[in-house]
C-alpha positions, 0 to 999 in steps of 0.5 A, a space after each residue: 531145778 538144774 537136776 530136772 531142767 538142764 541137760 547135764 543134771 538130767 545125765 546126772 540122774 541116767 547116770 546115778 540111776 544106771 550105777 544103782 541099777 548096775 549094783 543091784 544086777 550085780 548082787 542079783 546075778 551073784 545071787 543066781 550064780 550060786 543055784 549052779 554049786 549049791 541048790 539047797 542055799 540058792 532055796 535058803 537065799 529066795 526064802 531069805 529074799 521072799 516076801 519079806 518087809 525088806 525084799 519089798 522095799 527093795 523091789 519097789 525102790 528097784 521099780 522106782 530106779 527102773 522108771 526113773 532111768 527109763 523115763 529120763 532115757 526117753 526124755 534125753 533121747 526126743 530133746 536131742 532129735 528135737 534139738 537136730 531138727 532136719 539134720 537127724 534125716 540127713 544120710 550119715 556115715 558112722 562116726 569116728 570112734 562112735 561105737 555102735 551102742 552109743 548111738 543106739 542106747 535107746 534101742 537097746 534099752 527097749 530090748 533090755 526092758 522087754 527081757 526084762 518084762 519077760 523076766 518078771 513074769 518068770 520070776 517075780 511074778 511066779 515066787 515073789 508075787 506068788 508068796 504074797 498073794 498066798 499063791 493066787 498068781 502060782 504055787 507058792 511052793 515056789 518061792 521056797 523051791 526056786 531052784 527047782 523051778 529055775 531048772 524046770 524053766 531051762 530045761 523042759 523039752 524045746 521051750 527049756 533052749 528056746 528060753 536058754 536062747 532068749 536070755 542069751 540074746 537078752 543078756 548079749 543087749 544087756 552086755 552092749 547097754 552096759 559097756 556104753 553106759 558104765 562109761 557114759 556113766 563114770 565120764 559124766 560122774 568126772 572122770 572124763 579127763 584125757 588120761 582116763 578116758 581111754 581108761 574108763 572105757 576099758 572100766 566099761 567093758 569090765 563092768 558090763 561083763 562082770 555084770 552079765 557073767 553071772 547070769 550068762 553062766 547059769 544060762 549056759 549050765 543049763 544050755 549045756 544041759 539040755 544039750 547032753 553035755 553033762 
């Protein structure tokens, strides 16, 4: 099967996948976006979005595309050193027009996934997971009151900026993953002629901070504070 067993159907999954995933950060931070005007209705959307038959088919189709991009990720990434052989040891000067993430997908994917790790043990598993186990992994108090949680999680004492920090490091690698990958993405879907390359490169750098805006912005409200701002 050419999806599985050729290069350019194996990109078509990280591709797919990756734009999926995009859609789905997208709708997530829009979410988060809103606990910095409203707490009440951020409180309303994690009820909405608890434990319900719908969020966890969500989540677990989220899992299905997180493995799935992952692993197709690994498997590109070892059949093209495998492919150079010797040549991936030879001492080599930056590429012309080769940006720095495109050549460093991987590692910062590694970076992305182990935020993201960190991420869930924030979040999932202390609201979602929470509600489903009637409160065996952490209050379940919190599934409903996330706002107050959120804010406790950024702004008690030093781990309040060490966690402000992190996501912003985080949230920088994210940013450098998806500029490349957007493109990357668009360019194996079709649009990879002369006229829009430069084009979708720009689309690229739209996306990626339309993307992490969001989640940068709710960081930054609770950096500032933590910091006396307001």
């Amino acid at each position: 099967m050419w999806l599985k067993d050729s290069s350019i159907g194996r990109k078509f999954i990280m591709s797919l996948t990756g734009m999926a995933l995009i859609f789905f950060l997208l709708f997530h931070g829009t979410m988060n976006l809103v606990v910095v005007f409203s707490e009440d209705a951020y409180n309303a959307i994690c009820q909405f979005l608890g434990a319900n038959w719908y969020a966890l088919v969500g989540t677990l189709g989220l899992a299905f595309l997180i493995f799935v991009h992952f692993s197709y990720a690994l498997y590109l990434t070892f059949q093209n050193r495998a492919a150079r052989g010797n040549d991936r040891y030879a001492v080599r000067g930056k590429k012309e027009g080769v940006d720095w993430e495109s050549e460093n997908m991987l590692v910062l994917g590694f970076c992305v996934l182990g935020f993201l790790l960190l991420h869930l043990y924030n979040f999932w598993f202390k609201m979602q997971l929470a509600e489903i186990t009637n409160g065996a992994t952490a209050p379940e108090e919190l599934a409903t009151n996330g706002a107050y949680y959120v804010k406790a999680l950024f702004t008690t004492g030093g781990c309040g900026i060490a966690y402000c920090c992190l996501y912003l490091v985080w949230l920088s690698a994210l940013w450098l993953h998806l500029r490349h990958g957007a493109w990357s993405a668009l360019h194996t879907l079709g649009w990879n002629n002369l006229k829009w390359m430069k084009r979708i490169k720009v689309l690229g750098v739209i996306i990626a901070t339309l993307t992490v805006l969001p989640f940068a912005i709710v960081v930054l409200y609770y950096l500032g504070m933590n910091i006396g701002i307001y």
